[in-house]
N, C-alpha and C positions, 0 to 999 in steps of 0.2 A: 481639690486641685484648683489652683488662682488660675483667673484668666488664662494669664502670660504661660504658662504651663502648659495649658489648655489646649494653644491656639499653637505652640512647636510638636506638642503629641498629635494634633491633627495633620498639620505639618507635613509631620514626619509618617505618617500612615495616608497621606495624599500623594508621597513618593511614591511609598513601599507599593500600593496600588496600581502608580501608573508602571512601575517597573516589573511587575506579575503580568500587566495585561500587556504590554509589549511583549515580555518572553515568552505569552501564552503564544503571540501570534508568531512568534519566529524560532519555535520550537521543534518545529519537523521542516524550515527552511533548509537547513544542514543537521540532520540525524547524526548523521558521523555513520550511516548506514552501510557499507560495501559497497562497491557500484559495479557494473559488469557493463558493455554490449554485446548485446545479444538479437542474431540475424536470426527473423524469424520469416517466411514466407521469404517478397523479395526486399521486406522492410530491416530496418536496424532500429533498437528499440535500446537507448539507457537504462537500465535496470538498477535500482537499488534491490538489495537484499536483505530479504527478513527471516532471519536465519535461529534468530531464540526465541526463547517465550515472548520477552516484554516486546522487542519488535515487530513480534507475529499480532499480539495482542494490539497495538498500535495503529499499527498497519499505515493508512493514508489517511485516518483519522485527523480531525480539524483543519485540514488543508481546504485551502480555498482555489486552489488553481492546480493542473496537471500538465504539463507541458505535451502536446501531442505525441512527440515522439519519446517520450517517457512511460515507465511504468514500474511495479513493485514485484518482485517475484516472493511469493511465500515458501519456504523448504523445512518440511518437515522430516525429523530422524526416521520414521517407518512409514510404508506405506499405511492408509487407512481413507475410509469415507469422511473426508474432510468437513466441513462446511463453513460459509461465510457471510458476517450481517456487516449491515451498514450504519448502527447507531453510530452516532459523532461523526458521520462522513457527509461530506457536503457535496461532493460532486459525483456524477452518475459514470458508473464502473462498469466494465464487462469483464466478467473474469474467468478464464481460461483453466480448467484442472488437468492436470498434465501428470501421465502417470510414469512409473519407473524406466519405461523404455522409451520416454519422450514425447508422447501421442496425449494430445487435447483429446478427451475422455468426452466433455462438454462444457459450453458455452453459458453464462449465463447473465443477463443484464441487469443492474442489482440497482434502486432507487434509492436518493439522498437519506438518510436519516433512518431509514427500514430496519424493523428487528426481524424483517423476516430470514427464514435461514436457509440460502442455495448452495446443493449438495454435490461433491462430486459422484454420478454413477456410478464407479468402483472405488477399490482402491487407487491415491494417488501417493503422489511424492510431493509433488509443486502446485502452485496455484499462481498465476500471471494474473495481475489486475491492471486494467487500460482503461482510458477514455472509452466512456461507451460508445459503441459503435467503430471501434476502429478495425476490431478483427472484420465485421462486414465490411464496413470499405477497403479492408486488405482482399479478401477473396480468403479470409482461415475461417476454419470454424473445425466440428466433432473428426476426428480421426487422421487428421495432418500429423505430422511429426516436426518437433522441432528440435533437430539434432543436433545444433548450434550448442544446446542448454548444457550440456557437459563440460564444453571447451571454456563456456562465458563463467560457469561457480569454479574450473578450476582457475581461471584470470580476474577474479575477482580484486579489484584492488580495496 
């Protein structure tokens, strides 16, 4: 390979590089995910929805920020003991298991980067992942009902 060759294939792979790491970092800016709100306690919460495998598998992965009043609802086809880790997540999550008849099961606050895996107590349906600590500054936690969650997947836009 001449120089001259050389030095547009590097070039040209000094693009390709800067335009992966941009699209890495604005790749879950806009998912193209559902969005809902969703009244929970006396708070109102934006919701994206993770509704299929790869979304679920995703989740809030490589995000660098959470907007306070923002969160990610997980909806699985059948009830089951779910569970949720935090590799590739960078910000600290409390995530709410919520089972078929609406009712936060439990609570759990889940740390950056963690493989560790928090389960829901029963069978659930959904999982609500928030800024940690927010269900505590709400006044929600194990056995509330969030009856809203019906009205907000069928409005989902």
């Amino acid at each position: 390979m001449t120089p001259a060759l050389w030095g547009r294939a590097w070039h040209g792979l000094a693009w390709l590089a800067l335009i992966v790491v941009l699209g890495a970092g604005q790749a879950h800016a806009d998912d193209g995910l559902p969005t809902a709100d969703l009244a929970i306690g006396e708070q109102t919460l934006t919701i994206e929805i993770a509704a299929t495998d790869r979304s679920r598998r995703v989740g809030l992965m490589h995000r660098d920020h959470l907007p306070g009043d923002r969160g990610m609802l997980f909806v699985w086809p059948r009830p089951a003991q779910y569970g949720m880790w935090m590799q590739n997540t960078r910000i600290p999550l409390d995530v709410a298991f919520i089972d078929a008849h609406f009712t936060i099961t439990n609570i759990a606050t889940m740390t950056p980067h963690s493989t560790r895996i928090h389960e829901a107590k029963r069978p659930v349906r959904y999982a609500l992942e928030v800024n940690a600590g927010w269900f505590e500054a709400h006044g929600i936690g194990a056995g509330d009902r969030v009856p809203d969650l019906e009205r907000a997947l069928g409005q989902s836009d």
